[in-house]
N, C-alpha and C positions, 0 to 999 in steps of 0.2 A: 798854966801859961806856957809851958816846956813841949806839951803835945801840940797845941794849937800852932805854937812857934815850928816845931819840926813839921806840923804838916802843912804849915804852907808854905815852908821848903820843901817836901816836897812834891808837892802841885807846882811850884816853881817850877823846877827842876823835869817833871813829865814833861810842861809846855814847852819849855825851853828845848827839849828833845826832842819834843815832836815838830816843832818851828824850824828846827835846825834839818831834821829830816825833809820836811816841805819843799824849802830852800834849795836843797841839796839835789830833787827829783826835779824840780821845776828849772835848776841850773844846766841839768845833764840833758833835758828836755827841749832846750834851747841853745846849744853848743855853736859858739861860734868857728867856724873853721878860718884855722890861719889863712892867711893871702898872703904869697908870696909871688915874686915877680920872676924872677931869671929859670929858664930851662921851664916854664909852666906849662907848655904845651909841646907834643913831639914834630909838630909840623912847620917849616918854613916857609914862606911865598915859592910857589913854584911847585910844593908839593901835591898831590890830588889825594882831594879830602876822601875820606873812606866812603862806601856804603853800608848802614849798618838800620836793624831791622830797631823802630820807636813806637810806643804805643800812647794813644793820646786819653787824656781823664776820663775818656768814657767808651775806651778800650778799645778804638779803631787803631789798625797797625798800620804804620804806614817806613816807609825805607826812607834815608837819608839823600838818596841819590834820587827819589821821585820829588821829594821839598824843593830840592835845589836844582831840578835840569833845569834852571832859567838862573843860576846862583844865588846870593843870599848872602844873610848877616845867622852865624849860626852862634847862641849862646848858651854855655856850661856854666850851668848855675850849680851851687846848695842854698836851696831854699828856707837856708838859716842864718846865712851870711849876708851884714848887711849891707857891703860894695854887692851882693848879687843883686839885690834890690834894686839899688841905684843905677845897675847898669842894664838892670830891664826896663825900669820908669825912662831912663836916655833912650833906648832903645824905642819904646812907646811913646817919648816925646816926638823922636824924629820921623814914626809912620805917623803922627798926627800932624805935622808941620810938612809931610808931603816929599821929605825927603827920603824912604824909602815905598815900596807897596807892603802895607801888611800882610803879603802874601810871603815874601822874600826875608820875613824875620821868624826865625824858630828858637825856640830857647830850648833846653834841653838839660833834664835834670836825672837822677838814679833813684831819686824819691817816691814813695806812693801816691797815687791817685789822691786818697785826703788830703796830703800834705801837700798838694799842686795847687787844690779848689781853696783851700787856706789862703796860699799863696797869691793867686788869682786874688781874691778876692781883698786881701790886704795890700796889692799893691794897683787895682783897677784895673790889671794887664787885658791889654786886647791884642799882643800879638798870641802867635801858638804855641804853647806850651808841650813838651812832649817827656814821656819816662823812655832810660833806654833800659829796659828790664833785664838787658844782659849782665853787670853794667859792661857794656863795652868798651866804652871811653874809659873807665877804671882801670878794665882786667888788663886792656892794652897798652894802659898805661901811656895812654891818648894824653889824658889831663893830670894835672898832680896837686894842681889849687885852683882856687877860685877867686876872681868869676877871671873866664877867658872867655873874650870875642872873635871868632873866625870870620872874615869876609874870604866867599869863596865864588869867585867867578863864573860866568857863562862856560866858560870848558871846563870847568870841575874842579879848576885847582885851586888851592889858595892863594888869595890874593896879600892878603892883611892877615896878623894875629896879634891883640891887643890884650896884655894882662893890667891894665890901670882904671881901675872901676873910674876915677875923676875923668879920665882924658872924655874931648871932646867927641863926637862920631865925624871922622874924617872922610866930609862930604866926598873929597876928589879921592882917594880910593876906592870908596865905594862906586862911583859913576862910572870909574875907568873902569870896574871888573864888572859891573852889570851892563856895562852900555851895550854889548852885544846883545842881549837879550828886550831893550825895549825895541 
């Protein structure tokens, strides 16, 4: 009775171990990154946004400054964060209601290729996804959380910079800094 007792303790105790390990891989797997608001991004309205070299899920490269010669909605995502989510689905609500061109929304991650078609694919995104494989926005210490929203105008510079995955997309900023371009 003593043996049978001790060993289904410890079968217990492997499960419990090995559960606990599971957990533990499958938590670090999915890390959510803090969001924090004040200082998130190094650019003010008035600043011109950088050019900087991005590669898209199936490995065309493409510059920051050829996305946007007509300006745009530029978004910095981690594609584990779930205000990133939210502020891609806003963003792809509003190319589907016509208030921007799906041409003029870029998202923009430090992520691998898998982890973008995941992404895509969990959140039905149709705007364009892109990795900056430098990271640039990192090393330059461009970004420091997520998600941030840049709206950057027809002459290149920033118009808008928005760290609140809730807030609305503010139609009249946007218009004022694209309108040279339609």
């Amino acid at each position: 009775m003593a043996a049978s007792r001790n060993s289904i303790i410890a079968i217990a105790v492997v499960v419990a171990g090995t559960a606990g390990i599971l957990v533990g891989r499958w938590l670090s797997e999915r890390r959510v990154v803090e969001v924090t608001h004040p200082a998130a991004a190094a650019w003010n309205p008035g600043d011109e946004f950088p050019s900087f070299l991005l590669t898209s899920e199936w490995g065309d490269s493409l510059s920051t400054g050829v996305l946007l010669a007509h300006g745009g909605v530029v978004l910095f995502l981690d594609l584990e964060c779930p205000p990133c989510s939210d502020v891609a689905r806003k963003w792809d609500r509003a190319v589907s209601d016509g208030v921007v061109p799906v041409e003029q929304v870029v998202a923009i991650t430090s992520q691998p290729a898998d982890a973008m078609g995941r992404f895509r694919k969990d959140t039905g995104l149709q705007i364009a996804l892109y990795r900056d494989p430098g990271p640039s926005f990192l090393l330059n210490g461009w970004i420091t959380s997520f998600p941030v929203e840049v709206i950057v105008g027809s002459d290149g510079a920033v118009a808008a910079v928005n760290y609140d995955a809730a807030a609305p997309v503010d139609e009249a900023a946007l218009h004022a800094a694209l309108a040279a371009s339609r």
